[in-house]
C-alpha positions as CSV (number, residue, x, y, z in Angstrom):
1,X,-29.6,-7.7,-2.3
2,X,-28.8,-8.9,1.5
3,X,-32.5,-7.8,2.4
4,X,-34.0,-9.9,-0.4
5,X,-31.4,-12.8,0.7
6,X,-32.4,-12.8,3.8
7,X,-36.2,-12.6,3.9
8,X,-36.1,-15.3,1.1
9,X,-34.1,-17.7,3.2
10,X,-36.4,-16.7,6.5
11,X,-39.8,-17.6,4.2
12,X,-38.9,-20.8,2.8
13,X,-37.1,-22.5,6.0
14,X,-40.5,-23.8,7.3
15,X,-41.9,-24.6,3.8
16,X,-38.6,-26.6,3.1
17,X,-37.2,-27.8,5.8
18,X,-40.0,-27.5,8.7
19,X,-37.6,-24.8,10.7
20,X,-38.3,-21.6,12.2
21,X,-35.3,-19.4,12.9
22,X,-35.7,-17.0,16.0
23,X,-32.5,-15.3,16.5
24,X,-30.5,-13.1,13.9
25,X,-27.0,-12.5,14.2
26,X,-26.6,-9.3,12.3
27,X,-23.3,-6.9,11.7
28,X,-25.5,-3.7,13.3
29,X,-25.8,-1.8,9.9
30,X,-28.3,-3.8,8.3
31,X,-32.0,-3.4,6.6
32,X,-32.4,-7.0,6.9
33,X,-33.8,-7.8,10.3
34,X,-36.1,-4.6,9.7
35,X,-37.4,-6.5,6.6
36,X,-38.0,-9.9,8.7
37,X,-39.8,-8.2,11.2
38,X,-41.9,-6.1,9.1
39,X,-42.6,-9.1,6.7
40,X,-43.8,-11.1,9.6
41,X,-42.4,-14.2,8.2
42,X,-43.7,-16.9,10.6
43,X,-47.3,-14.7,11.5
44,X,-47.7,-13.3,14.6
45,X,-47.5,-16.1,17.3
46,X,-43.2,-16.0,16.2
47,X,-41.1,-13.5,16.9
48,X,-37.2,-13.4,15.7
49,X,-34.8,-11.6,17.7
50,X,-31.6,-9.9,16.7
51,X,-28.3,-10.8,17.8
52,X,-25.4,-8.6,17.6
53,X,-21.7,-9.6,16.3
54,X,-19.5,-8.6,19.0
55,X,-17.0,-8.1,16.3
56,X,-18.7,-6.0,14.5
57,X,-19.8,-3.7,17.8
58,X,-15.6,-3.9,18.6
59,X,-15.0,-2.3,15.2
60,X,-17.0,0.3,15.5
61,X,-16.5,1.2,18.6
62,X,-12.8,1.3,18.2
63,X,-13.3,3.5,14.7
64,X,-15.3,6.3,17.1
65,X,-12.7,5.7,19.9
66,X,-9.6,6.5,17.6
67,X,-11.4,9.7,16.1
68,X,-12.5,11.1,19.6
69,X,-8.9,10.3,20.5
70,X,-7.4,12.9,17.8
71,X,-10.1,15.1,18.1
72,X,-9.1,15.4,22.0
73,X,-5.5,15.3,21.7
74,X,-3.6,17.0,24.6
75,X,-2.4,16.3,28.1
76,X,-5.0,14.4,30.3
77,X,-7.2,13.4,27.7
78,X,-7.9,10.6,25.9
79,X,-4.9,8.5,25.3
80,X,-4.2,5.4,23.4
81,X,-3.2,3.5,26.7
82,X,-6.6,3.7,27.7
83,X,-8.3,1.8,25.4
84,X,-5.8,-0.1,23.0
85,X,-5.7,-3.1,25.7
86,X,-10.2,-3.6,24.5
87,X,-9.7,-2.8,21.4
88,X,-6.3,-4.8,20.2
């Protein structure tokens, strides 16, 4: 559904509204941007580049920092101090 969303709202804008959009802001786990690119919506001579939501990168990066944290428990490893200040 967000693929088809997407690529249906990047094909019309110039038909409609006489706009090209260049830069996607994407959450990182998308087919969507794939699908615009592939599709070639505005032909070869315009490209759209992919922005990423820092919010979303924070999340995840904070998800894989908690689980290496447990998985590396012990004395002068990976403690919370060390990170919670980026993440929080």
């Amino acid at each position: 559904m967000e693929v088809a969303g997407a690529l249906s709202i990047f094909q019309r804008s110039q038909s409609l509204y006489n706009v090209r959009y260049t830069k996607y802001l994407g959450d990182g786990d998308s087919k969507a941007f794939t699908s615009i690119v592939e599709n070639k919506v505005y032909g070869d001579h315009c490209s759209v580049e992919k922005l990423e939501c820092i919010g979303h990168v924070m999340k995840r990066m904070g998800t894989r920092l908690r689980c290496l944290k447990t998985k590396m428990r012990g004395q002068n490893f990976l403690t919370e101090s060390l990170y919670a200040e980026e993440i929080d």
